[in-house]
C-alpha positions as CSV (number, residue, x, y, z in Angstrom):
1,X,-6.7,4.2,-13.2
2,X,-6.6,5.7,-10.0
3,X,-5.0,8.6,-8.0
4,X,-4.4,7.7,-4.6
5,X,-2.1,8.8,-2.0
6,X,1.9,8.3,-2.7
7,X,1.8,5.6,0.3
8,X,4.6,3.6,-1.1
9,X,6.9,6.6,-1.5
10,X,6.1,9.3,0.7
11,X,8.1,12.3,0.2
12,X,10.9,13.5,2.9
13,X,8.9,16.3,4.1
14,X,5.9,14.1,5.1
15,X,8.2,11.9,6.9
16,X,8.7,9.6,4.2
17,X,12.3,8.5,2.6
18,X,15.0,11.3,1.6
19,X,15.8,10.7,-2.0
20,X,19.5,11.0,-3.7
21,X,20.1,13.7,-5.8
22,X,18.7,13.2,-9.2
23,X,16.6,10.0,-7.5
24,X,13.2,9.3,-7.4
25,X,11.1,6.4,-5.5
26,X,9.4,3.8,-7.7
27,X,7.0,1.4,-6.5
28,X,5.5,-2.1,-7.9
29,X,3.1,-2.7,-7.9
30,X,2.6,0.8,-9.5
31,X,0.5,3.0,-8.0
32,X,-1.9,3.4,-10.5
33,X,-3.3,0.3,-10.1
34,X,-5.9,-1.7,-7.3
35,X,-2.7,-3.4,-6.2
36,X,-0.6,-0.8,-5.7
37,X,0.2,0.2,-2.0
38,X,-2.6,2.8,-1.1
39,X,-5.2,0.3,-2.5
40,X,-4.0,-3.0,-2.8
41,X,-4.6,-4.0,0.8
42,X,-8.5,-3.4,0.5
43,X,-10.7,-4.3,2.2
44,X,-8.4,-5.7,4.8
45,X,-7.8,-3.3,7.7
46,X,-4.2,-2.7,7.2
47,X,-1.9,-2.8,4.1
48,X,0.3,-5.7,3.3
49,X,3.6,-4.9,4.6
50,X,6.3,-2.6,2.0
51,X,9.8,-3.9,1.5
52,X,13.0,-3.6,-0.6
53,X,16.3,-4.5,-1.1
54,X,19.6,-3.4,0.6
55,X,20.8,-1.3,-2.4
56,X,17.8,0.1,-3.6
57,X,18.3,3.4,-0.7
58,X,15.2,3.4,1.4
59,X,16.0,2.2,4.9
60,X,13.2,2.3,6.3
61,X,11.8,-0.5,4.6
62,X,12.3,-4.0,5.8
63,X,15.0,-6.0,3.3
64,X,14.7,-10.0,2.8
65,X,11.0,-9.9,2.7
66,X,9.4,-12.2,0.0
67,X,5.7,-13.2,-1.2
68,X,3.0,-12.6,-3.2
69,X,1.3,-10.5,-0.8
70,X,2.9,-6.6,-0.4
71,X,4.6,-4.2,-2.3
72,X,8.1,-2.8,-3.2
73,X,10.0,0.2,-3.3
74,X,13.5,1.6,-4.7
75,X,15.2,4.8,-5.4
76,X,15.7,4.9,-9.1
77,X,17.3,7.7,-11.7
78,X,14.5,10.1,-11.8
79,X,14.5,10.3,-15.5
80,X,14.1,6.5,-16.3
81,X,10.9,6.9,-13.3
82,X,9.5,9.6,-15.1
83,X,10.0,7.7,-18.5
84,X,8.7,4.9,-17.1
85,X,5.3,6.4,-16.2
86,X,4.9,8.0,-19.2
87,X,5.3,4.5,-21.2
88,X,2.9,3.0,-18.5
89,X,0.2,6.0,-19.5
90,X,1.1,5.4,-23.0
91,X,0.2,1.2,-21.9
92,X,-3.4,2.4,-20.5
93,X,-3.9,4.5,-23.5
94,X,-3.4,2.0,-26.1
95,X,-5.1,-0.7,-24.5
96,X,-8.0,1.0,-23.4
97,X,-7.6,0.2,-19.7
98,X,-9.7,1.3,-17.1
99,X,-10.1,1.3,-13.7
100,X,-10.4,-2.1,-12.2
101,X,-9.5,-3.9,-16.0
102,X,-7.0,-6.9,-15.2
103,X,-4.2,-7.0,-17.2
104,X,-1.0,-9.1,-16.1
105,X,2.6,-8.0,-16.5
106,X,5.3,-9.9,-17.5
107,X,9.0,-9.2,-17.0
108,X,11.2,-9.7,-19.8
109,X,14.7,-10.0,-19.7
């Protein structure tokens, strides 16, 4: 896995997107990964365009944006984000995934 730069969500004092109280940005594909917004561009000379969705709180992404190429971002309960991450770790862990291993991810209902 990799640690790159929170280019998806930058914080509010970097001039990135204010979050609600109790709020924090999330980001798919997740930053941990070669696909993730600080990486998944390369080697092209700039990143595939960010967008979101009208009630996910960051205006200053573009809404009504589809594709396979790009990445999204959304303001979600911090505590579900942080949750979240931890399961994802927990994911890497079990598997034994490294950086650059493919795996896919599948959304359940």
């Amino acid at each position: 896995m990799i640690r790159s730069p929170p280019t998806a969500c930058p914080q509010a004092s970097s001039g990135g997107y204010p979050r609600p109280t109790d709020y924090s940005c999330d980001e798919y594909p997740f930053r941990s990964t070669w696909q993730g917004a600080a990486t998944g561009s390369l080697p092209q000379p700039a990143p595939y365009p960010g967008r979101t969705f009208n009630w996910c709180q960051i205006s200053a992404l573009p809404t009504g944006s589809t594709g396979p190429n790009g990445w999204s971002a959304r303001m979600i309960p911090a505590g579900e984000n942080s949750s979240a991450g931890s399961r994802l770790n927990r994911f890497y862990i079990d598997n034994r995934v490294i950086e650059k291993d493919p795996f896919h991810v599948w959304i359940v209902d």
